[in-house]
Structure formats: C-alpha cells, structure tokens
C-alpha positions in Angstrom: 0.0 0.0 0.0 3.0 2.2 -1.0 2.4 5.3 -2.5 2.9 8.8 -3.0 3.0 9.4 -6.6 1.2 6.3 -7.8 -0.5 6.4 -11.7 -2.9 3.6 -10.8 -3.8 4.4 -7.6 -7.1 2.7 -7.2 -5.6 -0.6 -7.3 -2.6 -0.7 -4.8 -4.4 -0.2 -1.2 -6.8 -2.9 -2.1 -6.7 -7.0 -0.4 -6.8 -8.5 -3.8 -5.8 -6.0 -6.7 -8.2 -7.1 -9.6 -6.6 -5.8 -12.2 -4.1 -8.5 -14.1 -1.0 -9.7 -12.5 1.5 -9.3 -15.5 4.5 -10.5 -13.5 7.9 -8.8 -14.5 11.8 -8.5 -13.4 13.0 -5.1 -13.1 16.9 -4.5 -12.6 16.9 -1.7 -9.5 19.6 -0.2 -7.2 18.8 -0.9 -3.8 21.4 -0.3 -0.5 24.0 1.0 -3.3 24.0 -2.6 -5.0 22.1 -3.5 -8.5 19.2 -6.1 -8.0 16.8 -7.8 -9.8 13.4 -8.3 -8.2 10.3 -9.2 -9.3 7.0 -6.8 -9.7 3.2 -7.2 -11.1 0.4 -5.2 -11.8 -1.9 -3.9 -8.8 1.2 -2.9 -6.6 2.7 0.3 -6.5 5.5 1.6 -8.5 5.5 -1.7 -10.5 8.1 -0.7 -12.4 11.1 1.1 -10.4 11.4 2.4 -7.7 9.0 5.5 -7.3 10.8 9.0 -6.9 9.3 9.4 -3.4 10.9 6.5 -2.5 14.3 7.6 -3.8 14.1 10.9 -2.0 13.6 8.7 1.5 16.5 6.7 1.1 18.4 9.0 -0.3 17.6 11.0 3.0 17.6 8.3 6.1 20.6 7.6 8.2 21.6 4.0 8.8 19.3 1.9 10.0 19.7 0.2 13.6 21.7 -3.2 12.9 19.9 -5.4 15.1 16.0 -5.5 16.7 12.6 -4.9 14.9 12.4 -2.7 11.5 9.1 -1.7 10.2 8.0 -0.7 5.8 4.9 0.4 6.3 3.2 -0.1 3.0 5.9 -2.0 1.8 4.6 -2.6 -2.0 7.1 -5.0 -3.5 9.7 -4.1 -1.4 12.0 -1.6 -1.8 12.2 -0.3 1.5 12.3 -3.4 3.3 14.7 -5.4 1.2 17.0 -2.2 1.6 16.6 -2.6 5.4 17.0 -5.7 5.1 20.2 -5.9 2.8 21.5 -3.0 5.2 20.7 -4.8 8.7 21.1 -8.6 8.4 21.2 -8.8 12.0 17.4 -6.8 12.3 13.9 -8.4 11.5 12.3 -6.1 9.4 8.7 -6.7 9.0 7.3 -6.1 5.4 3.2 -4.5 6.2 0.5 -4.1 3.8 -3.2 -5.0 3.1 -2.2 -5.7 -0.3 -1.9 -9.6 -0.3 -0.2 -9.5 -4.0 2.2 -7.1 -2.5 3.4 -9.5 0.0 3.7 -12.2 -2.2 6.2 -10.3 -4.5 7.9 -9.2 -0.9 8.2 -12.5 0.0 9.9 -13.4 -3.9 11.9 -11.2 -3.5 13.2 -11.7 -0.6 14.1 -15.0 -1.7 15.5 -14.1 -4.5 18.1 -11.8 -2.8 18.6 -14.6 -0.1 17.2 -12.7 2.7 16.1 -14.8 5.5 15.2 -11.6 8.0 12.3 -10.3 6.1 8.9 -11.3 7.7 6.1 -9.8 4.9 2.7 -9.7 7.2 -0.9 -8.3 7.0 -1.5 -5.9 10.0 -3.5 -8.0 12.0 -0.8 -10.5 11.6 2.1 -8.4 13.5 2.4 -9.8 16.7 1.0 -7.0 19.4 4.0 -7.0 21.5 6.4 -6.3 18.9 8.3 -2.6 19.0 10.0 -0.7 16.2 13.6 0.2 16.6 12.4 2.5 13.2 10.2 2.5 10.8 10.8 3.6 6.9 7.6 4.3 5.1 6.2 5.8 1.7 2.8 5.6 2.9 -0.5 5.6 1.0 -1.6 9.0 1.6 -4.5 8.3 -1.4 -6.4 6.1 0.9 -8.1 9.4 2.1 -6.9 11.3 5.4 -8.9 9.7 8.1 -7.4 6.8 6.8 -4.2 7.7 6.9 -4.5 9.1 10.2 -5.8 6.0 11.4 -2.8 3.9 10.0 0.0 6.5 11.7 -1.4 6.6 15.0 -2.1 2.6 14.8 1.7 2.2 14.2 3.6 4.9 15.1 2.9 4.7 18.5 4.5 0.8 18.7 8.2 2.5 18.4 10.8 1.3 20.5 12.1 4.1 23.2 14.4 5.9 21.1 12.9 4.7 18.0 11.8 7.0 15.3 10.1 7.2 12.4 10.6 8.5 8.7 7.6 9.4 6.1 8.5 10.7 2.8 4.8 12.3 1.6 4.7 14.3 -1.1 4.0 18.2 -0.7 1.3 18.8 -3.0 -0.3 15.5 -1.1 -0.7 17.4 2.2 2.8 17.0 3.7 3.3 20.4 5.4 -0.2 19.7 7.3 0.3 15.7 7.8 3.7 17.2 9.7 1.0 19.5 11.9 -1.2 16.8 12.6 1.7 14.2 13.4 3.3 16.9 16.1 0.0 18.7 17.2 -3.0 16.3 17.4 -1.3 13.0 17.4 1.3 14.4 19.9 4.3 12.5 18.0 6.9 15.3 17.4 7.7 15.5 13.6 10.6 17.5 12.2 11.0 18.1 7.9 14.5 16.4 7.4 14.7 17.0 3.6 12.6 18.7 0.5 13.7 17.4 -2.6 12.0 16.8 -6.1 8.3 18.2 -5.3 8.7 15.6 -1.4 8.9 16.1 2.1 10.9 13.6 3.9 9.1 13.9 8.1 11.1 12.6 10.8 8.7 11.5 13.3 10.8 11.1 17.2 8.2 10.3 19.9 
C-alpha cells in the first residue's frame, strides 16, 4: 500500500488488486547494490522504484543493525529489502493490506537470499512487537482519516528511542500531515529534507 505518486492508484491499497498480474523482473539499485526483483500489476510503482521512494533513502541515516524494522506499505519491497540488505542482524517486518504485494515481498526476498524479512498483514504483526524504526512511503491516497488512522495505529509501537521517517509528497498534504503528526497525534515530527516536489518527516516520539 505504498504510495505517493502512484498512476494507478485505485488498485494498490486494495486486499486482492483485480486488475491482471502481468508479472515482471526489473533491474533496481537498492542499499548501493544493482538487483533484480520481481513486480506485477496492482502494486505500487511496479516498475522502479518511485521518486518518493528515492528521495527517503536518499535522505535516512543507517538503519539500527539489530532488533525490529518496520516498511509500512511495503509494496514489493523496496524499503524493506533495503533494510533488510542493510541490517542482516534486524527483523524487518514487510506490512501491507495488499496480499499481492506481500507475495512479491516474500519473492523477493528469496530471491536476494534474505532470511530476516517477515512480509505480514497488520493483523498478523504480533502486538508486543516494538520498532527500533520505521521507513515508510505511505499511502496517503487512501483518504486522510485513513491515513491518520494507519499512523497513529503504528507509530505509537516505536521502541524508546525509536523513530520514524515518512516521505509524503507536498502537493499531497505534507506540510499539514507534519502539523497533525506533532500537534493532534502528539508525536513530534521535524521536515528532514525537501527534494523533487517531497517532504521527507522525521517523526521522534
């Protein structure tokens, strides 16, 4: 459920996409090494890695090497499989509703021989489990009391110390997301970078 800048938005956040599957390898550049991992229709980005995305991981600092990592929204898994590659010591946990989606995550993973990648509907992320960070491009088209509803679902479950970083695109309602985050959610966001039309939000409970 990925997705700031998505061209077939309708599809992504949905269970069971229906539109066709169209399976496909796409070479990609993920944790500064070249990849090839496999997409499908009715996921986000299906074919690169979206510019939102970029801007995140461009932006991030390491991730922690060892405890629990969240991608929330993972799509096919860029984020994750970049934690992932980067931390082979953490679990990162790969979340979305889209069940196609965690399919190709769990491919992929796989196919990159990662065996600390855990791809997982919500429900199916154990309660007690706590975030040392959590890297997200999350589906802001879903609506904003959706999305408000996700963030203060997950965001809360950080580790102490933990934090959290958003990348949401400005003309998709990042300046007041950031407002909403530190005022009405009480979860202290900072903007971290602006680059190519995006707003990466640091979120530090």
């Amino acid at each position: 459920m990925t997705g700031t800048d998505d061209p077939q938005g309708e599809h992504y956040f949905t269970a069971r996409p229906a539109s066709a599957e169209q399976r496909r390898v796409r070479h990609v550049r993920l944790a500064g090494r070249d990849v090839e991992v496999e997409t499908a229709g009715g996921v986000f980005s299906p074919d690169h890695v979206d510019l939102g995305t970029q801007v995140l991981l461009r932006t991030v600092p390491q991730p922690p090497a060892a405890g629990d990592l969240l991608d929330l929204g993972c799509g096919w898994g860029p984020i994750a499989l970049t934690l992932a590659l980067t931390s082979p010591d953490a679990r990162v946990w790969a979340v979305d509703v889209n069940e196609r989606a965690l399919d190709l995550v769990r491919r992929n993973a796989a196919r990159l021989g990662l065996g600390n990648v855990v791809a997982a509907l919500p429900d199916d992320v154990p309660d007690d489990v706590r975030f040392a960070t959590c890297w997200s491009n999350p589906p802001v088209r879903v609506g904003k009391p959706a999305l408000h509803d996700l963030l203060r679902r997950w965001l809360p479950r950080l580790a102490p110390g933990g934090d959290a970083w958003l990348v949401v695109g400005k003309n998709l309602g990042a300046d007041p997301l950031q407002r909403w985050l530190t005022q009405e959610a009480g979860l202290p966001t900072s903007r971290e970078a602006s680059a190519k039309g995006f707003r990466v939000l640091r979120v530090a409970p």
